[in-house]
N, C-alpha and C positions, 0 to 999 in steps of 0.2 A: 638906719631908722626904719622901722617896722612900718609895711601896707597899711592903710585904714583897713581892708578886710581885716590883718592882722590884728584890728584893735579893738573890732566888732566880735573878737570870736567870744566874750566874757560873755557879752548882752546874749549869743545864739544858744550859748549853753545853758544858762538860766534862761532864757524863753523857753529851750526845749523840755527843761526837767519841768518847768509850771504848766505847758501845755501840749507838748506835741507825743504822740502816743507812746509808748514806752519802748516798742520795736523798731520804732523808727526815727528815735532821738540821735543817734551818732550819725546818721544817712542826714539828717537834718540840718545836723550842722556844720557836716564834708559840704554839703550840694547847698548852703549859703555861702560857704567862704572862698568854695573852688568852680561849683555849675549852678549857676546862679539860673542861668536859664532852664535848667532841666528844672530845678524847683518852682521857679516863674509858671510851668509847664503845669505842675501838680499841682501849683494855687488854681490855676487857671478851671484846670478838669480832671483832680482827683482830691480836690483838698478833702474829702471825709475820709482820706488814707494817711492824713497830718495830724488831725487833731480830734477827738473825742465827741461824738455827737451832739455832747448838750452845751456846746459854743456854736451849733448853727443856730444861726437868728438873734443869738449874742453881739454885746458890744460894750465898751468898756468908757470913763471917763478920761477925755483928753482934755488939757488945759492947753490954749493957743499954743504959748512957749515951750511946751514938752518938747521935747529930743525925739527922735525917730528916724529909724531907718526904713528902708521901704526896697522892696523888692518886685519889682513890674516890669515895665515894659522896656527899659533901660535893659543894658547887658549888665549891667553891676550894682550893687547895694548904691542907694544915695541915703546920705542922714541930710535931713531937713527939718524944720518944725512942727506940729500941726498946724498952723496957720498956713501952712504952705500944701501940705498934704489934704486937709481940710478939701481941697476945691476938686482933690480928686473922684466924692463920691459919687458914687453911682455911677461910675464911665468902668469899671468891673475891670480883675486883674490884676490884682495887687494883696500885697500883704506890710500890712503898718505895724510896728513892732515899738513900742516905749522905749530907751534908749535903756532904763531898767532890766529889758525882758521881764516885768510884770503885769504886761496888757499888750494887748493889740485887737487891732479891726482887720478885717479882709473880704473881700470880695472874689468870685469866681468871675468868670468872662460869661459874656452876655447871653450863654444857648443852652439850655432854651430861655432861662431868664436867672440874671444875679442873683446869687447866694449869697446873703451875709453871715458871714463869723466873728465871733469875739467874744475876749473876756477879760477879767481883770482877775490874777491871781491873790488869794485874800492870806495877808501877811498871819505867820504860825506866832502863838502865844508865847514865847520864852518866858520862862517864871525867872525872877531875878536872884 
């Protein structure tokens, strides 16, 4: 029976192809599934080396019951809901991810003062 990390790797790959910079999408999704904390690390105090400049001070729509994984202060990925991740904000260090990988929120650690990230990836046209 396959890890839950094992079962999150779909959600990190589509998170990274929608948001995380294009050099550092396969490092992205090694270090969610194997060094959860080295990325906790670069949420923390290097996240503009993740993601694209015009997701700081972005944020994306979460509905209570959405799906999410979260990657913080914990050694390993937890999926949770947003009602539950919801009471995290503003305590910085975390990265919220839709269970999709078509949105998330994040926060840096508090120094000198929280950074908010996020976006929500806007679904491509297919003509029928």
């Amino acid at each position: 029976m396959p890890s839950n990390i094992s079962l999150y790797k779909e959600t990190f790959m589509v998170f990274a192809a929608n948001f995380v910079i294009p050099e550092f999408r396969e490092r992205f999704v090694h270090e969610a599934l194997k060094k959860t904390e080295r990325l906790h690390r670069r949420i923390c105090h290097g996240i503009e080396g993740l993601f694209p400049a015009h997701y700081k001070g972005g944020t994306a729509p979460f509905a209570p019951n959405d799906a999410c994984l979260v990657i913080g202060w914990e050694r390993t990925v937890i999926k949770t809901s947003w009602s539950e991740v919801e009471k995290m904000i503003g305590s910085g260090g975390f990265l919220i991810i839709d269970i999709s990988g078509r949105k998330f929120y994040a926060e840096t650690e508090g120094e000198p003062r929280i950074q908010i990230w996020g976006g929500e990836a806007i679904p491509r046209f297919t003509p029928p």
